[in-house]
C-alpha positions as CSV (number, residue, x, y, z in Angstrom):
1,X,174.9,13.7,-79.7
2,X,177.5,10.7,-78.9
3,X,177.3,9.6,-75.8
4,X,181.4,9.5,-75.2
5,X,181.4,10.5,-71.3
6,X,180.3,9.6,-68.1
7,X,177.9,13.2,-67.6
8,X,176.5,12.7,-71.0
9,X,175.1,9.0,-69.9
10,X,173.6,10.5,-67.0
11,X,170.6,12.7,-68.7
12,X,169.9,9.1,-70.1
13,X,169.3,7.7,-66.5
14,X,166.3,9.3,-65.7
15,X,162.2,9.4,-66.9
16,X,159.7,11.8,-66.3
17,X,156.8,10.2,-64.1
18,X,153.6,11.2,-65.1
19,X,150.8,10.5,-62.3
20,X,147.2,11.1,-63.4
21,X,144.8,10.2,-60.4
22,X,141.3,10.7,-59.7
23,X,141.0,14.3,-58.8
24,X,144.6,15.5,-60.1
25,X,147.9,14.5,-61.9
26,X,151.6,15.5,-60.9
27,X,155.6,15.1,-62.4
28,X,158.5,13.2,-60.5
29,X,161.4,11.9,-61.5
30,X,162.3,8.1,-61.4
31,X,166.0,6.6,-63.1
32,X,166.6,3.2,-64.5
33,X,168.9,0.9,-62.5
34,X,169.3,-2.5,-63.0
35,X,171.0,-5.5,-61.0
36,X,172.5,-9.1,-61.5
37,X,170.5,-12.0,-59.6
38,X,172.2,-15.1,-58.5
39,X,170.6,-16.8,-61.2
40,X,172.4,-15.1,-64.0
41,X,169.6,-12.9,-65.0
42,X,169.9,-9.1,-65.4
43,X,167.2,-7.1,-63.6
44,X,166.0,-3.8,-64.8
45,X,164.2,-1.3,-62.7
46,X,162.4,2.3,-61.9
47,X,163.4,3.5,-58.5
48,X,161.7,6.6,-57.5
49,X,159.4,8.2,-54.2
50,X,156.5,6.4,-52.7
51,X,154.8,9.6,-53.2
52,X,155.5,9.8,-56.5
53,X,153.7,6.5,-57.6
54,X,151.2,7.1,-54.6
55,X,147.2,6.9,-56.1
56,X,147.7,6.9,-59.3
57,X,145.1,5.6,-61.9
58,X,147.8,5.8,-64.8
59,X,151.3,6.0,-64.6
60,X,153.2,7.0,-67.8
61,X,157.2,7.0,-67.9
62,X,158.4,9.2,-70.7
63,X,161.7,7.6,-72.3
64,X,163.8,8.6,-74.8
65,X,164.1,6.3,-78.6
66,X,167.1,5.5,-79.9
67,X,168.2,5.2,-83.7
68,X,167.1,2.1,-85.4
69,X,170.3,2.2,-87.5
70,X,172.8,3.1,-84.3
71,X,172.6,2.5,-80.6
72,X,171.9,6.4,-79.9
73,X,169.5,8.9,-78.6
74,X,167.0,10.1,-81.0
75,X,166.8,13.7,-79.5
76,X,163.7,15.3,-80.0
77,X,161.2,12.3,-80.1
78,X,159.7,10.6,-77.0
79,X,158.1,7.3,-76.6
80,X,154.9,7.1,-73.3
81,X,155.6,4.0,-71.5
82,X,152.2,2.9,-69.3
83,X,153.0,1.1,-65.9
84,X,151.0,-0.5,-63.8
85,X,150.0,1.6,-60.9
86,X,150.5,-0.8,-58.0
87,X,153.0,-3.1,-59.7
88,X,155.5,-1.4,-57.2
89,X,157.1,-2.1,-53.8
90,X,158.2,0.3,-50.9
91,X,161.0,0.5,-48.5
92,X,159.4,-1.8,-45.3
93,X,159.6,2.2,-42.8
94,X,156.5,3.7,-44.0
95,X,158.9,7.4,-43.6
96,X,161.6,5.9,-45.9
97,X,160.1,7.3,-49.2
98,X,161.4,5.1,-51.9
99,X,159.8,3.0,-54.2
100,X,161.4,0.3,-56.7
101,X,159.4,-1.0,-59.4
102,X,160.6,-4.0,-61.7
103,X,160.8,-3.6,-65.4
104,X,161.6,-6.5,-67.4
105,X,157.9,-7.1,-68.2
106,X,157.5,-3.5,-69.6
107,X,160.6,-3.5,-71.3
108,X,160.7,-6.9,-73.2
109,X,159.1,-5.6,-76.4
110,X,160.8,-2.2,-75.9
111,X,164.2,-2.6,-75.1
112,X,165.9,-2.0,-78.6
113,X,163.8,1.0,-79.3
114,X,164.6,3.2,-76.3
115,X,167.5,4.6,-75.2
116,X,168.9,4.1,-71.7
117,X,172.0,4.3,-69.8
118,X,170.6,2.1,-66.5
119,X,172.8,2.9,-63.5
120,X,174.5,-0.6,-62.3
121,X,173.8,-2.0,-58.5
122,X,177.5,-1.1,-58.1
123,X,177.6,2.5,-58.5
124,X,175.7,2.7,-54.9
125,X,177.9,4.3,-52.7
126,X,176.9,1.0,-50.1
127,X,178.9,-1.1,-53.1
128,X,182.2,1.0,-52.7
129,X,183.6,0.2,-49.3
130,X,187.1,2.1,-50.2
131,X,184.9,5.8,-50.9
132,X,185.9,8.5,-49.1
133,X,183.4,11.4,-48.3
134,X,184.1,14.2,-46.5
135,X,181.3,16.1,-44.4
136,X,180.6,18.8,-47.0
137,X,180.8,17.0,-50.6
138,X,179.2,18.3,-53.9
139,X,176.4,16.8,-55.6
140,X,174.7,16.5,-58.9
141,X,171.2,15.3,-59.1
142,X,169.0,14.9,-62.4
143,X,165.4,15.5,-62.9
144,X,162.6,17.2,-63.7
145,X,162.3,20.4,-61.2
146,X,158.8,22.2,-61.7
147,X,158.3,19.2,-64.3
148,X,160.7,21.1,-66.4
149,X,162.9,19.4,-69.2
150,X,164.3,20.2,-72.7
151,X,161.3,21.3,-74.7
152,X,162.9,20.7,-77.6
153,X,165.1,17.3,-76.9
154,X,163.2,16.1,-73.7
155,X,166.0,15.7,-71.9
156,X,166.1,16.2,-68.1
157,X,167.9,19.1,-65.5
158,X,170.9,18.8,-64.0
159,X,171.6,20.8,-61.1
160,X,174.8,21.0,-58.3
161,X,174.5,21.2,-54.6
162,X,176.3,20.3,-51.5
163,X,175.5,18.1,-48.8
164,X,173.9,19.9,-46.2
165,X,174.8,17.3,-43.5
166,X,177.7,14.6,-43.8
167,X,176.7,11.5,-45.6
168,X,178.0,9.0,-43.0
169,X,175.2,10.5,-40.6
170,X,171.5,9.6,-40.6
171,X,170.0,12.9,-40.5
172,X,167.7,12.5,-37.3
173,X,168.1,8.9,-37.1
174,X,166.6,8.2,-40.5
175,X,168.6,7.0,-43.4
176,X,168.4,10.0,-44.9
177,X,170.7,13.4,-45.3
178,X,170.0,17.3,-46.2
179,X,171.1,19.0,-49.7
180,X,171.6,22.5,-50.0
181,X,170.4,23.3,-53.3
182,X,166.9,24.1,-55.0
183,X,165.0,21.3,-54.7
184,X,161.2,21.5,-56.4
185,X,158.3,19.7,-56.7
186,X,159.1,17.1,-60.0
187,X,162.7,16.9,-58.6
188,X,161.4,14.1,-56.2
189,X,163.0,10.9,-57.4
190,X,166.2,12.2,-59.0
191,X,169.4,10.2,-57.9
192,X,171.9,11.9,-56.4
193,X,175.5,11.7,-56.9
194,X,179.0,12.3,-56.1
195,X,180.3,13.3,-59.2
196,X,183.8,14.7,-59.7
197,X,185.8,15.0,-62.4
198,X,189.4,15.6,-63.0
199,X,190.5,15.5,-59.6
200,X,188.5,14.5,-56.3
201,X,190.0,13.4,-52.5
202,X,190.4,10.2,-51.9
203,X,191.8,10.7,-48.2
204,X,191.7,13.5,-45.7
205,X,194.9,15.1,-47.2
206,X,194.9,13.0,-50.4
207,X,194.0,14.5,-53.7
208,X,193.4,11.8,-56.6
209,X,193.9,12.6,-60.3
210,X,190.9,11.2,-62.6
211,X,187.2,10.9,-61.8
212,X,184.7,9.5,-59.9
213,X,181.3,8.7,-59.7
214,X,178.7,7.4,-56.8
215,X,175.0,7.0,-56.4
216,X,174.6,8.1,-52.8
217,X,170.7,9.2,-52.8
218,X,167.6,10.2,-53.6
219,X,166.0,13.2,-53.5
220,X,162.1,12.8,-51.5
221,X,161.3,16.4,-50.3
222,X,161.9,20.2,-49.5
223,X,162.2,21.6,-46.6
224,X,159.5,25.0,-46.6
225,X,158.8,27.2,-43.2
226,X,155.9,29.1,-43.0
227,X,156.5,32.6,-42.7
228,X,154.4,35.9,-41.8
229,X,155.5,38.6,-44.0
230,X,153.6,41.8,-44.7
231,X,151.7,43.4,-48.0
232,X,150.6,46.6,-49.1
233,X,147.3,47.3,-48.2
234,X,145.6,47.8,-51.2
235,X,146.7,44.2,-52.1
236,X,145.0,42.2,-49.1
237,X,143.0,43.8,-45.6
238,X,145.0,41.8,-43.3
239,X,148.6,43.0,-42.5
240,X,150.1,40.1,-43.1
241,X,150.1,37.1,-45.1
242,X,151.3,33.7,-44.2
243,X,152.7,31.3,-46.8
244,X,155.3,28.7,-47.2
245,X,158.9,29.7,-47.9
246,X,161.5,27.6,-49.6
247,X,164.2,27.3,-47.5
248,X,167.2,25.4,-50.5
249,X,167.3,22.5,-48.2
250,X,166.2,19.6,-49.9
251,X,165.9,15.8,-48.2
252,X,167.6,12.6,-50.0
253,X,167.1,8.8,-48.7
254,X,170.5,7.3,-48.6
255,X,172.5,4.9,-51.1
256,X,171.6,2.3,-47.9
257,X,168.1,2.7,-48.1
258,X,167.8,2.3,-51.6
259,X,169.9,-0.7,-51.5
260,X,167.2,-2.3,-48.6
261,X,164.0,-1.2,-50.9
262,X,166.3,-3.0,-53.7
263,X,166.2,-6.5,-52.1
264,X,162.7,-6.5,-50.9
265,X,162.0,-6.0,-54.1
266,X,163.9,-9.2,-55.5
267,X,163.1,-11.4,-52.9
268,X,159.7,-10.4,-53.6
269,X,159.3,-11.6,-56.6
270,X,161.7,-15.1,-55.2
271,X,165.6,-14.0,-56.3
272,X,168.4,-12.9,-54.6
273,X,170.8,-10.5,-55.8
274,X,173.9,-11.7,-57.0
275,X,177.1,-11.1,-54.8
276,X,179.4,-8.6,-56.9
277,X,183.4,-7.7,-55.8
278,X,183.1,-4.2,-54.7
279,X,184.9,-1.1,-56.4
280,X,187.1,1.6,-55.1
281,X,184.8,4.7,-55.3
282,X,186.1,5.5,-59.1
283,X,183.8,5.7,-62.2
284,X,181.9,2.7,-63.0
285,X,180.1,3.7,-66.2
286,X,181.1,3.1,-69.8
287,X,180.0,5.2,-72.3
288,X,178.1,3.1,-75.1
């Protein structure tokens, strides 16, 4: 598989999160991005859910290898990257559910035998002052619904939406929005985008030829409602059952709050990041 367009690089963004903790183990999603400091240095990174890294006692990332003889995926092999558990830090609101972990140390004696497209700092939507969104816009996020991927190549799911609420509103004062699309346990952690190609608008009445691409969230959560319905009696004695209903609308943190959980991470570890010139809301990946 040649990795010659921008929606090919994306099912090379993401890794399945494995959680194992005391009593139980669970699936999320996390994608690589990485980030220039004001020193010079490049700096790699998970970003996923609090809840998602939340009590583990082994974390394992699953990536995919590349070629030894070409810089390409090796579909159909996997290599289980451990993390350290708590080597992680959270957006400063306790209900902003992001997480950012750095990944240079794990990387170092990796780096040339996996295979990753990591997402640049600029493709947030916060780095693209000129982007234009409209109030309904359609979405693409990547993951692992269900835990669900490629059995046979390991590659993740994409899946289309829309927004569900406009983008330049914080959905009940957090900096978050709604997604109408099916959004599953294991999806939690999969970037969100703004991907259009061939044509996308630019303006209110402006239609652009070409394509663009934006990270704008994160996906944290599904909204359920519990619901009453009834069941043949030979099934259960009670006339009803109650149980928890899926309702498509899923909840993303916005391309603001990932940038914030960004930062504190840096200046954590003593960096800043490096001031970039800003883009125009048009694609900002390469294929390798």
């Amino acid at each position: 598989m040649n990795i010659d367009t921008i929606a090919k690089m994306l099912f090379f963004a993401t890794v399945r999160i494995e959680n194992h903790g005391a009593k139980s183990a669970s699936v999320g999603t996390g994608f690589i991005m990485t980030a220039s400091l004001e020193n010079g240095d490049q700096c790699p990174m998970l970003v996923t859910n609090k809840h998602v890294l939340a009590g583990a006692q082994q974390l394992v990332a699953h990536f995919i290898p590349r070629k030894p003889e070409a810089n390409v995926p090796d579909l159909g092999q996997a290599v289980a990257v451990d993390l350290p558990p708590t080597m992680y830090v959270g957006h400063p609101d306790p209900t902003v559910d992001i997480a950012v972990m750095p990944l240079a140390p794990t990387l170092l004696l990796l780096a040339n035998k996996l295979f990753i497209q990591a997402l640049p700092l600029s493709l947030l939507a916060t780095e693209l002052p000129d982007l234009y969104t409209d109030a309904i816009e359609e979405i693409t996020f990547v993951g692992y619904p269900n835990g669900h991927r490629d059995p046979m190549n390991f590659t993740p799911i994409a899946r289309r939406g829309i927004t569900a609420t406009p983008l330049q509103l914080d959905f009940g004062g957090k900096p978050m929005f709604l997604v109408d699309g099916s959004v599953f346990g294991g999806s939690s952690g999969s970037p969100v985008f703004l991907f259009n190609q061939g044509t996308y608008r630019s303006g209110p009445n402006v239609i652009t030829a070409g394509s663009r691409i934006a990270l704008v969230g994160i996906i944290a959560q599904t909204m359920l409602r519990n619901a009453q319905l009834p069941v043949a009696e030979e099934v259960a004695a009670t006339a009803h059952v109650k149980f928890a209903q899926e309702l498509n609308i899923g909840i993303a943190f916005n391309a603001k709050a990932i940038k914030e959980s960004i930062e504190l991470m840096v200046s954590s570890a003593g960096q800043h990041l490096a001031t970039a010139a800003t883009g125009d809301g048009v694609t900002e990946l390469s294929p390798a």
